[in-house]
C-alpha positions as CSV (number, residue, x, y, z in Angstrom):
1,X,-160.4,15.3,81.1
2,X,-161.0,16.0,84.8
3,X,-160.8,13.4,87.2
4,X,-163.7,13.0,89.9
5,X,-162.5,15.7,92.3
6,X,-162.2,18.3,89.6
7,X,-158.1,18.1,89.8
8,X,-156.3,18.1,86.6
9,X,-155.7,15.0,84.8
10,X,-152.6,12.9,85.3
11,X,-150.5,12.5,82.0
12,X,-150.4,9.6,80.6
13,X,-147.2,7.3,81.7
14,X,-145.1,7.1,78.0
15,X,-144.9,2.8,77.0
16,X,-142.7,1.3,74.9
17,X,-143.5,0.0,71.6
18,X,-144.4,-3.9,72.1
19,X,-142.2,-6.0,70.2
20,X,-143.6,-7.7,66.7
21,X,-142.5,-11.2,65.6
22,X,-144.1,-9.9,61.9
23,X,-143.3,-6.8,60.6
24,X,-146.1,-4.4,60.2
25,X,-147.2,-2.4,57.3
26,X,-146.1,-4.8,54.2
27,X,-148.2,-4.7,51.1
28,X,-147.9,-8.5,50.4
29,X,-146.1,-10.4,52.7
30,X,-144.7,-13.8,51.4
31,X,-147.7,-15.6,50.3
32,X,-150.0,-13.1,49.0
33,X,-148.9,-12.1,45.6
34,X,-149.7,-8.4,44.1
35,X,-151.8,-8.4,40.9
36,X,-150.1,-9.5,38.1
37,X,-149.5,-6.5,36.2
38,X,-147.9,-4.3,39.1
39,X,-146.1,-7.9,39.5
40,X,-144.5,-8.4,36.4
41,X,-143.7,-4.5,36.8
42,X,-142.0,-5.5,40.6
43,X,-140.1,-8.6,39.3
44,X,-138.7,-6.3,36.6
45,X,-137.7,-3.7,39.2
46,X,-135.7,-6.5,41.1
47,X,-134.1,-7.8,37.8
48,X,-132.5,-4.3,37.5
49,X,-131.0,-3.9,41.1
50,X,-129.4,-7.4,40.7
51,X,-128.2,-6.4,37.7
52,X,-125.4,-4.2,39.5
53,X,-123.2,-7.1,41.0
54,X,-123.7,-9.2,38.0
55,X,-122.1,-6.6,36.1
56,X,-119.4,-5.3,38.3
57,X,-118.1,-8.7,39.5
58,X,-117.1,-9.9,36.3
59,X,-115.9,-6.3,34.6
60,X,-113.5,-6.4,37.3
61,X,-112.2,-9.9,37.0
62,X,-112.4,-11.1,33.1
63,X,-109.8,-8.4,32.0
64,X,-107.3,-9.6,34.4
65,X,-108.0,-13.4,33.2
66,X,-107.4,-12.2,29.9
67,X,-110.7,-12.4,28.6
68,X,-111.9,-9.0,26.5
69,X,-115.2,-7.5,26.1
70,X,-116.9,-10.4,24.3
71,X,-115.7,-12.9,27.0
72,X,-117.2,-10.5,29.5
73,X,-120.8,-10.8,28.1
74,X,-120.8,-14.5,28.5
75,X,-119.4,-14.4,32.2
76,X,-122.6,-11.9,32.7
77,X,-125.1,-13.5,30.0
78,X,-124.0,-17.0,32.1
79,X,-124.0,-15.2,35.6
80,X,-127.7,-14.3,34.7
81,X,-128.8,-17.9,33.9
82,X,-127.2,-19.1,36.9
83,X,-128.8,-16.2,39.1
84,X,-132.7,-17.1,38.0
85,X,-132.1,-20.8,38.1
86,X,-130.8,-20.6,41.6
87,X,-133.9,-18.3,42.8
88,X,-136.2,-20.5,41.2
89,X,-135.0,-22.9,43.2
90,X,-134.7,-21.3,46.4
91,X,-137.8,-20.3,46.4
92,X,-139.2,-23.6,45.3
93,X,-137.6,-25.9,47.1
94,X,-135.1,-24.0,49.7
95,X,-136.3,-21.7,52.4
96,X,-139.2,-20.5,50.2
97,X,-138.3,-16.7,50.7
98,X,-138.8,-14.2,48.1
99,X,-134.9,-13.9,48.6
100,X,-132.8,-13.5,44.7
101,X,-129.8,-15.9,44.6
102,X,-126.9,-13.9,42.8
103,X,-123.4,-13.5,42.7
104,X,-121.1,-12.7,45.6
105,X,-118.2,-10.6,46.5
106,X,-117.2,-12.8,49.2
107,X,-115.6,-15.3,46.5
108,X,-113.4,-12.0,45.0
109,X,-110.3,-12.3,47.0
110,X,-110.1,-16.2,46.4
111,X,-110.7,-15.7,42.3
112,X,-108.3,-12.9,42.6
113,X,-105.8,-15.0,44.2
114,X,-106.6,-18.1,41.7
115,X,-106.2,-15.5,38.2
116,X,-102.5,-14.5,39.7
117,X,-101.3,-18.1,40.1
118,X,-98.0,-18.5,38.7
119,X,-99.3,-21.8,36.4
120,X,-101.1,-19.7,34.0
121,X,-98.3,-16.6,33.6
122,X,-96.7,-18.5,30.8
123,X,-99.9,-19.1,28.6
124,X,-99.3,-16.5,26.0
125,X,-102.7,-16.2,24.2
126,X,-105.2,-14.3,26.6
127,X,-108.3,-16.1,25.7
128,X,-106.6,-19.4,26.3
129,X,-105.4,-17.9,30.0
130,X,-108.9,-16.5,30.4
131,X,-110.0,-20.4,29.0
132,X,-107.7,-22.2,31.5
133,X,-108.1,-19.8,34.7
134,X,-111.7,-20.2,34.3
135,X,-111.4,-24.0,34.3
136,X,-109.5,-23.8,37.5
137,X,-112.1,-21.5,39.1
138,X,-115.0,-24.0,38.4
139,X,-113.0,-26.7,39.6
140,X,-112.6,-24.6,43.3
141,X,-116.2,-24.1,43.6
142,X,-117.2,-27.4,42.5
143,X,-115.3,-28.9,45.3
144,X,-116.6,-25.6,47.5
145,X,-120.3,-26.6,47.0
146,X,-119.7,-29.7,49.0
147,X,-119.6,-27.7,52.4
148,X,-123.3,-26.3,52.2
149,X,-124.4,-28.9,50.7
150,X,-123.6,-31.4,53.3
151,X,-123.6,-28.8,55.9
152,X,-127.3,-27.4,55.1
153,X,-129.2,-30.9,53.8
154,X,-127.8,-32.7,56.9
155,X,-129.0,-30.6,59.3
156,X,-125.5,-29.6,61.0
157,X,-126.4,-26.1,60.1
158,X,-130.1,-26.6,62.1
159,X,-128.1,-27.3,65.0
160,X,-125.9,-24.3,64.8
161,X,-128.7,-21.9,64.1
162,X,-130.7,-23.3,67.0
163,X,-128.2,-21.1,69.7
164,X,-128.5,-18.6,67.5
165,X,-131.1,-15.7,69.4
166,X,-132.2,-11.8,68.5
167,X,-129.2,-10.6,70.4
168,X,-126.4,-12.6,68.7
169,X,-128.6,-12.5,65.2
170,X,-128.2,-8.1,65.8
171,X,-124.4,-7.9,64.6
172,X,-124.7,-10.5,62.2
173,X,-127.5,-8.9,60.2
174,X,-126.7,-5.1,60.8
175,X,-123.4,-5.6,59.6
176,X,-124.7,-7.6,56.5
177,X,-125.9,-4.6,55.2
178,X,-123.7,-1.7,56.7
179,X,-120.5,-3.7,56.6
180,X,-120.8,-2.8,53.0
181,X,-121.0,0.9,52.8
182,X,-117.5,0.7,50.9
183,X,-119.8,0.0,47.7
184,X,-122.5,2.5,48.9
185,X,-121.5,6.7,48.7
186,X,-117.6,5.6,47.4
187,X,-119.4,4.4,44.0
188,X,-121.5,7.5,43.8
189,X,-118.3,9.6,44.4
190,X,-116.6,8.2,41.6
191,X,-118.9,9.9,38.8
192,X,-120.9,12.0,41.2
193,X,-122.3,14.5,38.7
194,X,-125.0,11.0,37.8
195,X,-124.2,9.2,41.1
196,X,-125.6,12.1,43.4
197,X,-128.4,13.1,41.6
198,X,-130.0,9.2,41.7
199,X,-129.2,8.9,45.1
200,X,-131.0,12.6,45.7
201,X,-133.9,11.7,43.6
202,X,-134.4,7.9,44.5
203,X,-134.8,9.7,48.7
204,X,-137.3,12.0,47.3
205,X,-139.8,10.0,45.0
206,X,-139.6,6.9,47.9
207,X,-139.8,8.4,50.7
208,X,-141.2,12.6,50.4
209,X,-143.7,12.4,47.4
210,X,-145.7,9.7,49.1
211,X,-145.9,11.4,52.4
212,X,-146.9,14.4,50.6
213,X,-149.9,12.1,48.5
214,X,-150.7,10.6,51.2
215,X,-151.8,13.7,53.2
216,X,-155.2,13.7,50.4
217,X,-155.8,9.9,51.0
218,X,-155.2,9.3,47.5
219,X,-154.2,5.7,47.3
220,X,-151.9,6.6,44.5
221,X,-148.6,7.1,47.0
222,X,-147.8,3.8,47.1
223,X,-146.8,3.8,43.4
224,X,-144.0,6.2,44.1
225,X,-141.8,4.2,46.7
226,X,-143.0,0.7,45.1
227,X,-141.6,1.8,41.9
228,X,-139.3,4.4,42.6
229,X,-136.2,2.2,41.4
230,X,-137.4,2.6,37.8
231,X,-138.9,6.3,37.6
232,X,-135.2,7.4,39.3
233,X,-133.3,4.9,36.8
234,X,-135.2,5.7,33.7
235,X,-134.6,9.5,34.9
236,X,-131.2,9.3,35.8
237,X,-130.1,7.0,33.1
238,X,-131.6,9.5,29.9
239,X,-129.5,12.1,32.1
240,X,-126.2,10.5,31.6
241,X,-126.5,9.5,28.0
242,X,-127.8,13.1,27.5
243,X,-124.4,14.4,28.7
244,X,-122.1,11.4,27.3
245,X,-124.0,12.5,23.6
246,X,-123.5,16.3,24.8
247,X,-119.5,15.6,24.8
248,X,-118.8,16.6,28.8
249,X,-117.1,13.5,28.8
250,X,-114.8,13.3,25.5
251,X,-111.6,15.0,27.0
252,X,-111.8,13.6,30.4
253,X,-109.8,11.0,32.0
254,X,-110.0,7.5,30.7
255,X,-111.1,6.4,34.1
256,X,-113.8,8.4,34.4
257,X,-115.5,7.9,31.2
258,X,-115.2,4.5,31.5
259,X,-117.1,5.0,35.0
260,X,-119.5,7.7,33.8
261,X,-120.2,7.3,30.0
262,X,-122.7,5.5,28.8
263,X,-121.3,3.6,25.4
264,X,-118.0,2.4,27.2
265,X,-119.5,-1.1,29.2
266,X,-118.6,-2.8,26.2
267,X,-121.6,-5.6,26.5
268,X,-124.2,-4.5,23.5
269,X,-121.0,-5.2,20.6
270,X,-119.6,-8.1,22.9
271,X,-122.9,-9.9,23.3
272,X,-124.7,-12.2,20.7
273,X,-128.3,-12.0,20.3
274,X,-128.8,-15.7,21.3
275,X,-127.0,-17.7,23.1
276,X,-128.3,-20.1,25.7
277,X,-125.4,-20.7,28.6
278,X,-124.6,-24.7,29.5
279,X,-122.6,-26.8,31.8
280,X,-118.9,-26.7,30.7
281,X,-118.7,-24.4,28.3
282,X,-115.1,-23.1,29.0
283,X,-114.0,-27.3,28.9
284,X,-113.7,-29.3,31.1
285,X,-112.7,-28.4,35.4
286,X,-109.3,-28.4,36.1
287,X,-109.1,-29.3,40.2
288,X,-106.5,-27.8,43.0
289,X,-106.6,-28.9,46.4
290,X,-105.5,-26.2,47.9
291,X,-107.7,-23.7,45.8
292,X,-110.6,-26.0,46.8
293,X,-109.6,-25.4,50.3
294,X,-109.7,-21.7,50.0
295,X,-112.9,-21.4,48.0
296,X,-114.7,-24.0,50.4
297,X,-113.3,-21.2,53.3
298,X,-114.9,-19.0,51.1
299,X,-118.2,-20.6,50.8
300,X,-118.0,-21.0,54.5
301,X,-118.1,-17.4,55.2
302,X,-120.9,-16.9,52.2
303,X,-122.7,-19.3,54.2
304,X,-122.5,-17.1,57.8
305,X,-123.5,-13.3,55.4
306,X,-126.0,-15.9,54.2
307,X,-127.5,-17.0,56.9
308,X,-128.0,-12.9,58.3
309,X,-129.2,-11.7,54.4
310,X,-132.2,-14.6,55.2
311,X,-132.6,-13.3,58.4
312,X,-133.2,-9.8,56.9
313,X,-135.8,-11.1,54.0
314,X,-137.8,-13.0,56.2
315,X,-138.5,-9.6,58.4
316,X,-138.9,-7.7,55.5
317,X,-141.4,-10.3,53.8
318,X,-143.3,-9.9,57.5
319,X,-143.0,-14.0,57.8
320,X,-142.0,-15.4,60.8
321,X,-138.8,-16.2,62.1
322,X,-136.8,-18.8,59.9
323,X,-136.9,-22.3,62.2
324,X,-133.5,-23.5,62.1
325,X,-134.4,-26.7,59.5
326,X,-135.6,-24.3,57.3
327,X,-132.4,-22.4,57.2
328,X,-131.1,-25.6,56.9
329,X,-132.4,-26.4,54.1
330,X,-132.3,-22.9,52.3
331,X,-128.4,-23.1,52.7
332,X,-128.1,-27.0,51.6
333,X,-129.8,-25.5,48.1
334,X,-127.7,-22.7,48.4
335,X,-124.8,-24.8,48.1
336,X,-126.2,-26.6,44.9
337,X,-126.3,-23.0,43.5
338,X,-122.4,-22.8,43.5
339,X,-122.2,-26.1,42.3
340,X,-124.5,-24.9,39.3
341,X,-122.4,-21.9,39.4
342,X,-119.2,-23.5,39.1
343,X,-120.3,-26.3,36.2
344,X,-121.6,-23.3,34.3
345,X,-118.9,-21.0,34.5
346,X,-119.9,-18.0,36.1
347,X,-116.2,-16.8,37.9
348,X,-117.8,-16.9,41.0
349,X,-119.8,-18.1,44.0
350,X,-123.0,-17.5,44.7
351,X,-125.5,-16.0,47.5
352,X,-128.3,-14.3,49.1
353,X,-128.3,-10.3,47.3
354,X,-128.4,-7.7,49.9
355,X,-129.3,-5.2,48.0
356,X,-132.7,-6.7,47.0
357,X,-133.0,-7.8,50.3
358,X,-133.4,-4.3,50.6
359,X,-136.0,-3.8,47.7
360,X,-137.9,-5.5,49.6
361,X,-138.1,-2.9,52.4
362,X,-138.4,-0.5,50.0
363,X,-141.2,-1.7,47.9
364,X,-142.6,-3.0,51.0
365,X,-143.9,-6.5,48.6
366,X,-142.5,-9.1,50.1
367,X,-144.1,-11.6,47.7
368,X,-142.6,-15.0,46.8
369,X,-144.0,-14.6,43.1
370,X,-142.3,-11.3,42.6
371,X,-138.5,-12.5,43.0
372,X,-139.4,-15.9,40.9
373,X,-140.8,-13.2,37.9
374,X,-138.1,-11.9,38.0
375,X,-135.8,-15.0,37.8
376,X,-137.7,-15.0,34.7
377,X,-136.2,-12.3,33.7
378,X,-132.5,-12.9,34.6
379,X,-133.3,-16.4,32.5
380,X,-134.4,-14.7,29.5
381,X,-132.8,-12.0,28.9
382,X,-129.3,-14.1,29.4
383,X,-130.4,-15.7,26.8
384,X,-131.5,-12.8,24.3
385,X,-127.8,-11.0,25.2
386,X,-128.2,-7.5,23.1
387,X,-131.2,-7.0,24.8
388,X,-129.6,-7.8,28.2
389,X,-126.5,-6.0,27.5
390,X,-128.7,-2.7,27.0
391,X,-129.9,-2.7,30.6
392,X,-126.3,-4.5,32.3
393,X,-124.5,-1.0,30.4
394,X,-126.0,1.3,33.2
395,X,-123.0,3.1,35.0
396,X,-122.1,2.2,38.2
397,X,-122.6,5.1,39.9
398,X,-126.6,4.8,39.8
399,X,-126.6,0.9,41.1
400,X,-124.0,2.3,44.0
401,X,-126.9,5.1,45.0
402,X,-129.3,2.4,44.9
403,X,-126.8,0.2,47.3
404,X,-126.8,3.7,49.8
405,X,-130.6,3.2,50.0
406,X,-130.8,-0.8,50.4
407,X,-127.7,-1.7,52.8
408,X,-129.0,0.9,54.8
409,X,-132.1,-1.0,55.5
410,X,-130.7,-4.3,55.8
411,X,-128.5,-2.8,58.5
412,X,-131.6,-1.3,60.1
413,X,-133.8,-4.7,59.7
414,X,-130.6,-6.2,61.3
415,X,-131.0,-3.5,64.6
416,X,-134.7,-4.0,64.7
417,X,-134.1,-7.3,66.7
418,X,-133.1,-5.2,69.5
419,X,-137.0,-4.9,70.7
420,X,-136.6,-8.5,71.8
421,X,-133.6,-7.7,74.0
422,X,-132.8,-6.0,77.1
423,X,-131.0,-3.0,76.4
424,X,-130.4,-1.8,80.2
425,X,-128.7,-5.0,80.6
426,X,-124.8,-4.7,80.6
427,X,-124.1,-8.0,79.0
428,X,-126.7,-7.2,76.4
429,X,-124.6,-3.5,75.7
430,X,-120.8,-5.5,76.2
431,X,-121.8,-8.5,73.4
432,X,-123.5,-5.6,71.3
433,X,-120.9,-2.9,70.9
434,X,-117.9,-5.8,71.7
435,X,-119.0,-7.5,68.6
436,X,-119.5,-4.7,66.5
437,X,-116.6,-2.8,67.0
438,X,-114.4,-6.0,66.0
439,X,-116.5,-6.4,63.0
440,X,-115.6,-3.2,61.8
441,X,-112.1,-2.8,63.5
442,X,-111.0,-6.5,62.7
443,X,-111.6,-6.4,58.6
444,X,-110.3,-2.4,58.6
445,X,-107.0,-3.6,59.7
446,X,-106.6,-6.7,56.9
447,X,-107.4,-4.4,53.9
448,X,-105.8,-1.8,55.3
449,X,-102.6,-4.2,55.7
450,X,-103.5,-5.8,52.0
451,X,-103.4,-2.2,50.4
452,X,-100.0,-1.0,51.7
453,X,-98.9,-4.8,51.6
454,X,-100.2,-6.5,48.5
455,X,-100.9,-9.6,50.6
456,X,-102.4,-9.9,53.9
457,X,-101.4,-10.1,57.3
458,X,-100.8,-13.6,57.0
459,X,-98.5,-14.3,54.8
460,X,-96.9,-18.1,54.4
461,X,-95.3,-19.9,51.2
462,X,-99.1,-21.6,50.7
463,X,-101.1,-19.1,49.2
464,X,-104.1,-21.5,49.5
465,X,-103.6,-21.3,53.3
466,X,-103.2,-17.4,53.6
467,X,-106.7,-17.3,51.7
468,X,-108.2,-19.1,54.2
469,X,-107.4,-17.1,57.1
470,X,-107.3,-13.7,55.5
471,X,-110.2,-14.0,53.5
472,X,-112.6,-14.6,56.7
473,X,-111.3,-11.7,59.0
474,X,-111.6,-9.6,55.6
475,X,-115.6,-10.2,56.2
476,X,-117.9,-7.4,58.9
477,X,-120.5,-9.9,59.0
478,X,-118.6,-12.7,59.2
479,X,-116.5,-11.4,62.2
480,X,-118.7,-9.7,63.8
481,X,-121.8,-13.0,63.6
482,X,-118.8,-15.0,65.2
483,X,-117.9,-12.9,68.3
484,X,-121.8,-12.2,68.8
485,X,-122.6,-15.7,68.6
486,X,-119.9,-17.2,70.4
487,X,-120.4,-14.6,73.3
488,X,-123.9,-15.0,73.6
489,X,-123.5,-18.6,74.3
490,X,-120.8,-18.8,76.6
491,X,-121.3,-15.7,78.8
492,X,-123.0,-17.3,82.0
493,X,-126.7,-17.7,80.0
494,X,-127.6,-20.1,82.7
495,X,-128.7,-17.2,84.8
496,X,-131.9,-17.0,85.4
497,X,-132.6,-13.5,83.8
498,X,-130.4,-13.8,80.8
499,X,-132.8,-16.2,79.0
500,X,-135.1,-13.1,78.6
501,X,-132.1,-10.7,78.2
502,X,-130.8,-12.1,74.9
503,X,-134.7,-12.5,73.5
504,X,-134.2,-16.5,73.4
505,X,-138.1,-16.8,74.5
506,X,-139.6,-15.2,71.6
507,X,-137.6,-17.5,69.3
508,X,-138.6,-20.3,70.6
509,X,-141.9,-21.6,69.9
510,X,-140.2,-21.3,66.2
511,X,-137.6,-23.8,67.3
512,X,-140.0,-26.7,65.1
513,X,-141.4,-26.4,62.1
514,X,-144.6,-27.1,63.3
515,X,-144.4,-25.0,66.4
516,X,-146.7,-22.3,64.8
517,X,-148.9,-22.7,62.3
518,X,-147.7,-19.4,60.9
519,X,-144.5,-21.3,59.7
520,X,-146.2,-23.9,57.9
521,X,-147.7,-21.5,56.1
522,X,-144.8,-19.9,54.8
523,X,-142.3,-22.2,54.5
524,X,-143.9,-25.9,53.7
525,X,-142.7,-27.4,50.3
526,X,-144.8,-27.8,47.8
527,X,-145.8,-31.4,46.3
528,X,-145.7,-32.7,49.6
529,X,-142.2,-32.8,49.7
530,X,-141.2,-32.5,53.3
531,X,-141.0,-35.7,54.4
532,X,-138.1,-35.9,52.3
533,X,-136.3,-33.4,54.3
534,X,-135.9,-35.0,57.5
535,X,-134.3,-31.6,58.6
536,X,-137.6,-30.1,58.7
């Protein structure tokens, strides 16, 4: 349009985006459940992209205990239980996040280093080794539990998480999801002929298909990316057992048809139809004190990945940012899910799942009632095992497609705190790419040592004590969360611009629970239970 002397008009100066304490464009954001239907639908969805760790975790360790295929289904059936008890309470009673409590594979390299203990190489019968080395891993995280328990319910964790700001938070959370792109396109590789064409398919139906429907104003798009997990599953899945029926597997390696087959997992003959998991169930703990000290090392860093996977569902449920007593608190009952974890039996730790952290991006449902249907789930069909086992016997190659898709948006959540920082600032860029790079270039050289090695870099007659310094620097998040964080408060913040630079100010009116009433909102108990958390 022409201004008043008839000149051409001036274009418009370009802006930046304005920075968003909620993120925009989520269906249902923590408190405002979908209909029940297309939630029962949802919490089913999430069941089956938990379903890949609680799977893998224990197929990898129970063989080397000594435990066979019918031990395995009990680790998974009891891994389950575990899993939905934990959310249940989480979202109950912890940070009250639609965030699914499941099992970890921070805890791997401690179990590892428990199972090759030179105490249980002279039990002959495997199922009594598998019996024994079980006892001795509940008895590590038992005493593990302790840490976030005391460190989360007596607020020492609030007062750490109060320094923490968007820049230093930016590391911590990206690397959450991308520092574990070793389980992303490496799993698809390993049968890629069912791998590749979920991970194709999955892009297309979530992300082209509704762009396409969406050009008519149909309404129906949604239904493509919210439940793209299970059309590209249910697809994918008929595929494989097509060709494992078809016979393109029956003279290939045994490696690969374990990986790509459909009828090798094992579970479906190992499983009973009912069997309801309880406390002890392998006999009574046996207790190490320095295996507790490696596992509670190991909780520690599960407690740091934690802390950035909460971080990421928070953003992705559009609530506000977590105030430091609710952290608090969601790690405290955190903790009391490895206790449960190690009184059950499960062989190993538990924690916040990425990968339906990054459901929730997908979906774009944030809803608190979605993740606790779907700890329904997890509960019963633990207990109905041949009807469990049918879903856990999806190969591994279509959950590592699905982790290609959902670490990459953790990782992206993670670098979407960057529009409360000042990027032409070069402390911002130095604590950024500083951080970073050792998070990645730290944890690269201690497997790559432990690979040629067999043991890490450290390497003393106490086994217990090389756990507990290898096993943290083995961690992306981990590293990288404690170089960001450390950096970011010590490099001269007293000046008067940094403040701004590191996006401390938009944090802060979420410093108290009660400083917006956003927050009370989300994250209030219910029963009227906070005045028993004087953390909050």
């Amino acid at each position: 349009m022409a201004g008043g002397g008839g000149g051409p008009a001036k274009s418009e100066e370009p802006q930046p985006h304005p920075p968003k304490d909620q993120l925009l464009g989520i269906s249902y954001c923590v408190t405002s459940p979908p209909p029940w239907p297309e939630a029962i639908i949802l919490g089913f969805q999430h069941y089956l992209v938990m379903l890949g760790t609680t799977v893998l975790i224990p197929s990898a360790l129970v063989p080397q205990m000594g435990g066979g295929n019918e031990e395995k289904a009990q680790v998974i059936q009891t891994l389950l239980f575990v899993a939905g008890i934990n959310t249940l309470l989480q979202t109950l009673f912890g940070t009250r996040l639609p965030a699914i409590i499941g099992g970890s594979y921070t805890y791997v390299a401690t179990t590892i280093s428990i199972i090759l203990a030179g105490r249980f190489s002279d039990v002959s019968d495997p199922i009594e080794r598998f019996k024994r080395i079980m006892r001795a891993i509940q008895g590590a995280l038992i005493v593990a539990s302790t840490l976030q328990i005391v460190l989360g319910f007596s607020g020492l964790w609030r007062n750490v998480a109060r320094f923490l700001t968007p820049l230093s938070a930016v590391p911590l959370v990206s690397l959450v999801g991308f520092g574990l792109y070793e389980l992303g396109f490496p799993g698809v590789a390993k049968c890629v002929e069912i791998g590749l064409p979920e991970l194709i398919l999955l892009v297309f139906v979530s992300q082209y298909i509704p762009h396409v429907l969406n050009s008519g104003n149909s309404g129906k798009h949604v239904y493509f990316y919210r439940f793209s997990v299970i059309f590209t599953i249910a697809i994918v899945w008929i595929y494989a057992h097509l060709l494992t029926v078809g016979g393109a597997y029956n003279h290939a390696a045994p490696k690969t048809q374990a990986t790509c087959r459909t009828d090798r997992a094992g579970l479906i003959d190992g499983a009973p139809w009912i069997r309801v998991p309880y406390p002890f169930q392998w006999g009574a703990p046996s207790f190490d004190a320095g295996e507790a000290f490696a596992m509670m090392m190991a909780s520690f860093v599960s407690l740091v990945e934690s802390s950035g996977a909460f971080i990421a569902v928070y953003r992705f449920a559009s609530a506000t940012p977590l105030p430091p007593s609710v952290l608090s608190r969601g790690i405290g009952w955190q903790g009391v899910g490895i206790l449960l974890s190690g009184l059950f039996g499960t062989v190993n730790g538990s924690s916040v799942s990425v990968e339906n952290a990054g459901l929730l991006a997908l979906t774009r449902v944030g809803s608190r009632r979605v993740v606790q249907i779907s700890a329904g789930f997890m509960i019963f069909f633990s207990i109905l095992g041949k009807f469990g086992a049918v879903f856990a016997s999806i190969p591994p190659p279509i959950f590592a497609a699905l982790y290609c898709l959902f670490f990459a948006y953790v990782g992206a959540g993670g670098l979407s705190f960057l529009q409360f920082c000042n990027l032409n600032s070069f402390r911002t860029k130095f604590i950024l790419g500083f951080s970073i790079f050792l998070g990645l270039s730290v944890p690269q050289y201690f497997n790559e040592y432990t690979a040629i090695n067999g043991f890490g870099p450290v390497h003393t007659g106490a086994r217990w004590f090389n756990d507990m310094v290898n096993v943290p620097f083995q961690s992306k998040a981990f590293v990288a969360g404690v170089v960001a964080f450390f950096l970011d408060n010590t490099l001269y913040k007293k000046h008067a611009d940094i403040r701004k630079d590191r996006g401390k100010h938009w944090w802060d009116k979420f410093k108290s629970f009660k400083g917006d009433t956003r927050s009370e909102e989300f994250y209030s108990l219910p029963f009227n239970l906070n005045k028993y958390f004087p953390s909050v």
